[in-house]
N, C-alpha and C positions, 0 to 999 in steps of 0.2 A: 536847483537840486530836485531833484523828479524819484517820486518811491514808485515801482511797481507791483502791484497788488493782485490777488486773486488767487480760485480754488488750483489745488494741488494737479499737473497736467494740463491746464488750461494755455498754456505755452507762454510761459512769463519770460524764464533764461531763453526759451530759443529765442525769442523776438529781440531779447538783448544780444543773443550770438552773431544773430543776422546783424543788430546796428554796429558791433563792434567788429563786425569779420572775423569771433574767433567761435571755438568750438568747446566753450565752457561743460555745457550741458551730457555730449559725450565721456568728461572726466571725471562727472559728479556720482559716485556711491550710491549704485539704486538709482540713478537718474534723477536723484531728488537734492536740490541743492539747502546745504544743511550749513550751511555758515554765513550768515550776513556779508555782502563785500558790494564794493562803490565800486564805478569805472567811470572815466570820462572821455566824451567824444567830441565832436565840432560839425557843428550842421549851418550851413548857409553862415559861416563865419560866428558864430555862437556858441560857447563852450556847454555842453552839458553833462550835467554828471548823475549817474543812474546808482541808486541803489537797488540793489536786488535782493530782496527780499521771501527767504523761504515760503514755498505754499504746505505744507504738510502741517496738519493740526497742532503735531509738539511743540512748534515755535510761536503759538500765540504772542507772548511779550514780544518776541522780535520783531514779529509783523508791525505792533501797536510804537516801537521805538522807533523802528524806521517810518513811519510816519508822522511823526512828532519831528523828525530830522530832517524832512522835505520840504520843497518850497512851492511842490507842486507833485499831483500823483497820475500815473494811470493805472485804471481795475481793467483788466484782464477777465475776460469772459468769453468760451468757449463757443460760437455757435450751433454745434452741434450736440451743445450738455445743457445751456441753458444757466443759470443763478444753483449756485450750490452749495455747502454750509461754510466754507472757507469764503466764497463769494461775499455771500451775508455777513459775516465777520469783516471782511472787509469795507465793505459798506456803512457797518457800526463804527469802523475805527476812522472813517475817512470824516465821517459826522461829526463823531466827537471832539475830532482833534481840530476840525472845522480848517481841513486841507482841502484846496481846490483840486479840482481834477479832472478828466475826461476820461472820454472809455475806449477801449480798443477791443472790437468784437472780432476774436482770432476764428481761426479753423475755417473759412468761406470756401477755403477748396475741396474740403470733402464734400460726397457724394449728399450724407443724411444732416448738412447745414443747413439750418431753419433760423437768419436772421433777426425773423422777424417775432419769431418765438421766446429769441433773446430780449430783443426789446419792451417784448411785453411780461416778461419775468422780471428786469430793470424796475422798472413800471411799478410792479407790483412789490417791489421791497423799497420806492422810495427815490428810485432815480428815473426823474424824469429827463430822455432825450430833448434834442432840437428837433421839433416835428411831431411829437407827441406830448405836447401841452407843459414842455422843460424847458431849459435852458442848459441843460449837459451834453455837449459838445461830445460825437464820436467819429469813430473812423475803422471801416470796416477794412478790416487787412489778412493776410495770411504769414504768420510769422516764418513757415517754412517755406517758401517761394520769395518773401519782400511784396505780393502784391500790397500797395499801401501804406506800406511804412514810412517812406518819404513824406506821402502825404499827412502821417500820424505825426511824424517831425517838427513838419508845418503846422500843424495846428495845436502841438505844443508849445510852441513858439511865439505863434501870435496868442494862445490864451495865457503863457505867462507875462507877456507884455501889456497883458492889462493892470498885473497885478502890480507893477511898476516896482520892481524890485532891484533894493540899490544897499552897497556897502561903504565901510569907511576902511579906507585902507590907515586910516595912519592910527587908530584903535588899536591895542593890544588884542590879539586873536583870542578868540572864542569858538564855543561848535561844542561838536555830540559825540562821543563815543559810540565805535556801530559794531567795535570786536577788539577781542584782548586775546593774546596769544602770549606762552613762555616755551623759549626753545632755550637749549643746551647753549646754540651756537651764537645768540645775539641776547639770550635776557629776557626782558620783558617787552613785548611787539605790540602796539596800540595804534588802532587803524581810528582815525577822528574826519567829522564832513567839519570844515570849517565854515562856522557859519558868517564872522563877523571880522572886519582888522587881517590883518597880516602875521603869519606863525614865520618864526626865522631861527634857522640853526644856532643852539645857543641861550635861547628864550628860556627861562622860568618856568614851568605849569602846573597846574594842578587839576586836577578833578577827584569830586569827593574825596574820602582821606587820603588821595594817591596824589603825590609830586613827582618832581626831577627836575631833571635841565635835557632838553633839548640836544643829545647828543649826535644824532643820526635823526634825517630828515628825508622824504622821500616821496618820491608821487606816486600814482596809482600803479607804475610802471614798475616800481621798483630803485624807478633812478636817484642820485642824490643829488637834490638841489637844497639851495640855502636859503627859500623861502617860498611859500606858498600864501596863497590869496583865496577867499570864495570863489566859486563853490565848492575847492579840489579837495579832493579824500589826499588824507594827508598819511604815512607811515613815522609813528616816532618810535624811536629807540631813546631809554632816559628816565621814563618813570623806574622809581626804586620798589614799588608795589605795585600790584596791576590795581587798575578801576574796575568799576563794573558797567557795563554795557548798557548805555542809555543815562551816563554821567555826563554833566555838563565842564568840558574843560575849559581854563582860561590861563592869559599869562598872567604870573605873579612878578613883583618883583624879585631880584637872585636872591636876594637874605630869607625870602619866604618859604625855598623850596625847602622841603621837607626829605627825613630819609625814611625807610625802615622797611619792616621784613614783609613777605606778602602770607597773609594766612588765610585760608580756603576752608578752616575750621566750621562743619555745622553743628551749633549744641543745641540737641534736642531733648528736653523735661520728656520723663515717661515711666508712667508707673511699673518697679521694681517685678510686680505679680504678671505684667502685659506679654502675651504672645505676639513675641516680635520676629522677622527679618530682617537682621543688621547687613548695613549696606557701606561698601568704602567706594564710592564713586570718581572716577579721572574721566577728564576728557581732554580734547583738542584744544579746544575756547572758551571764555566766557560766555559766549551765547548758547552753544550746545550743551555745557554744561546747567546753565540757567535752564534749558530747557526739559533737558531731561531730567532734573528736580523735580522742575516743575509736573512733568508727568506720572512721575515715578509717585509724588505724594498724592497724584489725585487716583490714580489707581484702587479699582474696587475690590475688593477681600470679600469671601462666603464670610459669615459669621460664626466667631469660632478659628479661623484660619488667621495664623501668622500675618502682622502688617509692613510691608516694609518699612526700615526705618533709618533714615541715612546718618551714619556714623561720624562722617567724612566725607567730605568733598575737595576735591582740587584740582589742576590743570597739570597738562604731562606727561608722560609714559610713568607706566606703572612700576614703580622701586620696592628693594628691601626692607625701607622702611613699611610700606604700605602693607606686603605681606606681613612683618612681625605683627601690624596690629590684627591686622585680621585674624594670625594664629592666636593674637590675645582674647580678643573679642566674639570668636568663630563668625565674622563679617564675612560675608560673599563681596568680592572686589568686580566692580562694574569697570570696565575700559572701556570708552567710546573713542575710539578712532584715534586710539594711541597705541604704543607698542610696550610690550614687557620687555624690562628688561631681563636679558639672560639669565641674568643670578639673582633675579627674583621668582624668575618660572623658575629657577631648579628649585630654590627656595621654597616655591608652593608646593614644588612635586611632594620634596620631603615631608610639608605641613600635611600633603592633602588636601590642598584647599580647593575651592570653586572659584573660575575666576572667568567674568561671562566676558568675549569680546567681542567686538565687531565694530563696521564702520556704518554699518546698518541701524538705523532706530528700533523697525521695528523686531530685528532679532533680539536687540537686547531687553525690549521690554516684553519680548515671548516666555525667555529663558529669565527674566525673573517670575514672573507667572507660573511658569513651570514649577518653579524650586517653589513658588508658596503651593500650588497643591501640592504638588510632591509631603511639604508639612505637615499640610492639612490631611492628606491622606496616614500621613504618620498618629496623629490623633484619635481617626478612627480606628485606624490597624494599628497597635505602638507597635515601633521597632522591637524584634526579637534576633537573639543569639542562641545557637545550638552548642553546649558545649561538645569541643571535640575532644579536650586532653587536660588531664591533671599534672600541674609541672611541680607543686606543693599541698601536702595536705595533710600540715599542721593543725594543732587545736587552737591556736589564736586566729584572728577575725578576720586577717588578710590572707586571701587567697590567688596564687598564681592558677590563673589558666588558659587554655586555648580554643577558639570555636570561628564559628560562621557567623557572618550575620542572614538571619533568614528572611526580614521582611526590615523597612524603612535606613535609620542611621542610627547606628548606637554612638554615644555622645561620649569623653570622657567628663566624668560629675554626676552623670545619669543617675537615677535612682531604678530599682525592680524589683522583681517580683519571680523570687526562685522557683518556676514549677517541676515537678516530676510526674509525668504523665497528665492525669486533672488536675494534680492535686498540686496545694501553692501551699510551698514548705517554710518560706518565710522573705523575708526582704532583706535589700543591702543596696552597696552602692559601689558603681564604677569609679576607681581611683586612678587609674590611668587606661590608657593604650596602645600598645606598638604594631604596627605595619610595617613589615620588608625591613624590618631590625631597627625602626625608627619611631623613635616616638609622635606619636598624633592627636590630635583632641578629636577625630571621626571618621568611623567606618561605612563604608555603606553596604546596601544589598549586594549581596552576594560574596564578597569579602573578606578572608579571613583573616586572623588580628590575634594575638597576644594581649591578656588583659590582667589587670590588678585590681582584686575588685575584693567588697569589705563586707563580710558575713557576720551575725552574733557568734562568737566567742564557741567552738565546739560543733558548730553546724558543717558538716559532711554534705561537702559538693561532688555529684559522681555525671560521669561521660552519660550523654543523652540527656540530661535535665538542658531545659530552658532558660535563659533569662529573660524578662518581659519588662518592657520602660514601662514606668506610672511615673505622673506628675510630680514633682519637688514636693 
């Protein structure tokens, strides 16, 4: 099992395109392949099976699992970029997990390739070549032509037959989880490298608190076979819960397998007084989703500025249930590379809600970005409304009216601050608000809205006053 490693561009999937003949890399969103996946090919009569492993920063864990899952790595290094900070990461992970490897110094056919520039940036972070005072085996190649790749083959070949690696077929199967998927049309999808023993249609398994049985079994291809051996990425349909990526599966006995629901639940402690961005997160995967957490919580905030905070996490296209909470919660619903469903976007329409999509990483971590200054600008300038019309004006404390919003979002719950002209006549609170005859929990700039909103007892609200947010 061989991981391929290195910085983002440095030509990891093409080099895999070319060994596999096909044209992954063309299909990939952004060019950037964002979901862990195995392939197995056959060189000089030798099965090998390739993980491919994302270069984009998001995916650090993914990087470090699939090389914890390998039994052998190449790092991918551009010759004409040199060691670069995904490079370095990769170097770290190859260390610590104390995964052999070699290196393949791509790009030789361009014009500004500086070989030997590579070699001595290697050098300098700790990998030392054959030839420069190492023992690290490389092979200079061009992933877009194939110059060298046969020969990069070869010498994967003979350097893993040093490592003398051998299995027991008659072992109950074992291995790593490298992706989890749930579709509509099959359930729960869990792509595993088998590391150890024989997996067979029908088998037991478990990983972490996730079971089944073995119902659907399949190879890299797609096909269904009734049993699979090291080192082949295997497809199971059968787990009743998904696992998480980077789970060690094994067989169980059949009275062991377990059943139960799959929860994607994240609960997050956070003080009641905290400026936050509530976030309901979906994605494609396990791994995407793992990753975009991951990014999403390490994300920097001004100070003072709303932090995001993930409400919810789960896999899937985006449902009705997903929006009711978010009109519970006023959560911005995150979709990565899933689809809404129909009658939850009309759903939103009605809510008004924000719901950021894309198959892109980095648009969705823009457009949360965005929506926290956007907050933070709310803070410094609070949301203001112009009233435009008195629909009641009664001596009790609730008043109907109608206006604009003139600067940020007005909230239903809101608190404010009544002005007329300088002058601040007194305070109250937003008790509801309707849009396009539908009720909403927020309006934004520009906007006009129907509202219900709660004055002292006798206080006379007239066309042209203000209302201004302040704090709870």
């Amino acid at each position: 099992m061989v991981v391929v490693l290195g910085h983002v561009d440095h030509g990891k999937t093409t080099l895999l395109d070319y060994i596999r003949k096909t044209n992954i890399a063309a299909r990939e969103a952004g060019g950037i392949t964002q979901s862990t996946a195995a392939y197995e090919i056959e060189h000089n009569g030798k099965k090998l099976t390739f993980i491919d492993t994302p270069g984009h920063e998001a995916f650090t864990a993914m990087r470090s699992r699939g090389a914890s899952a390998a039994d052998f790595a190449i790092l991918v290094i551009a010759a004409d970029d040199g060691v670069k900070p995904q490079t370095k990461e990769s170097i770290k992970i190859l260390q610590e997990s104390a995964t052999p490897f070699i290196v393949a110094i791509n790009k030789i056919d361009k014009n500004n390739a500086d070989i030997e520039r590579a070699k001595r940036d290697l050098s300098e972070h700790g990998v030392l070549l054959e030839g420069m005072g190492g023992s690290v085996s490389f092979q200079e190649i061009s992933a877009k032509t194939g110059q060298g790749v046969p020969e990069l083959l070869d010498l994967l070949l003979l350097a893993s037959e040093l490592e003398e690696l051998t299995y027991n077929p008659a072992l109950p199967a074992s291995g790593v989880v490298i992706e989890t998927h749930r579709t509509k049309e099959r359930g729960n999808k869990v792509v595993v490298i088998i590391k150890n023993g024989t997996l067979r249609l029908g088998d037991a398994i478990a990983a972490g608190p996730a079971a089944g049985i073995v119902k659907i079994l399949e190879n890299f291809l797609g096909q269904s076979v009734k049993e699979l051996t090291p080192s082949a990425p295997a497809i199971i349909i059968g787990f009743e819960k998904l696992p998480t990526v980077g789970d060690i599966f094994t067989d169980l006995p059949s009275s062991s397998a377990a059943s139960g629901s799959s929860s994607n639940s994240l609960s997050v402690p956070r003080d009641k007084n905290e400026n936050i961005l509530p976030l309901i997160v979906k994605a494609d995967s396990a791994g995407s989703l793992e990753a975009i957490v991951q990014i999403i919580s390490a994300l920097s905030v001004p100070e003072g500025a709303p932090r995001p905070l993930i409400l919810e996490r789960g896999l899937g296209d985006v449902t009705d249930s997903d929006v009711k909470q978010a009109g519970t919660t006023g959560a911005v619903i995150v979709a990565f590379n899933v689809k809404i469903a129909k009658s939850a976007d009309n759903l939103s329409r009605s809510y008004h809600l924000k719901i950021i999509s894309s198959s892109i990483i980095y648009e969705i971590i823009k457009s949360i970005e965005d929506r926290i200054n956007l907050s933070f600008k709310e803070l410094v300038t609070p949301p203001s409304l112009e009233v435009l019309a008195i629909f009641n004006q009664n001596s009790g404390s609730k008043k109907t009216i109608g206006g604009r919003v003139i600067s940020g979002t007005i909230r239903s719950g809101s608190r404010f601050e009544l002005h007329r002209g300088e002058e601040t006549i007194t305070r109250g609170r937003v008790l509801s608000l309707e849009q396009d005859k539908q009720e909403t929990k927020n309006v934004e700039s520009g906007k006009e809205c129907g509202l219900v909103i709660e004055l002292p007892a006798g206080t006379p609200i007239l066309v042209g006053d203000s209302l201004v947010t302040i704090a709870a």
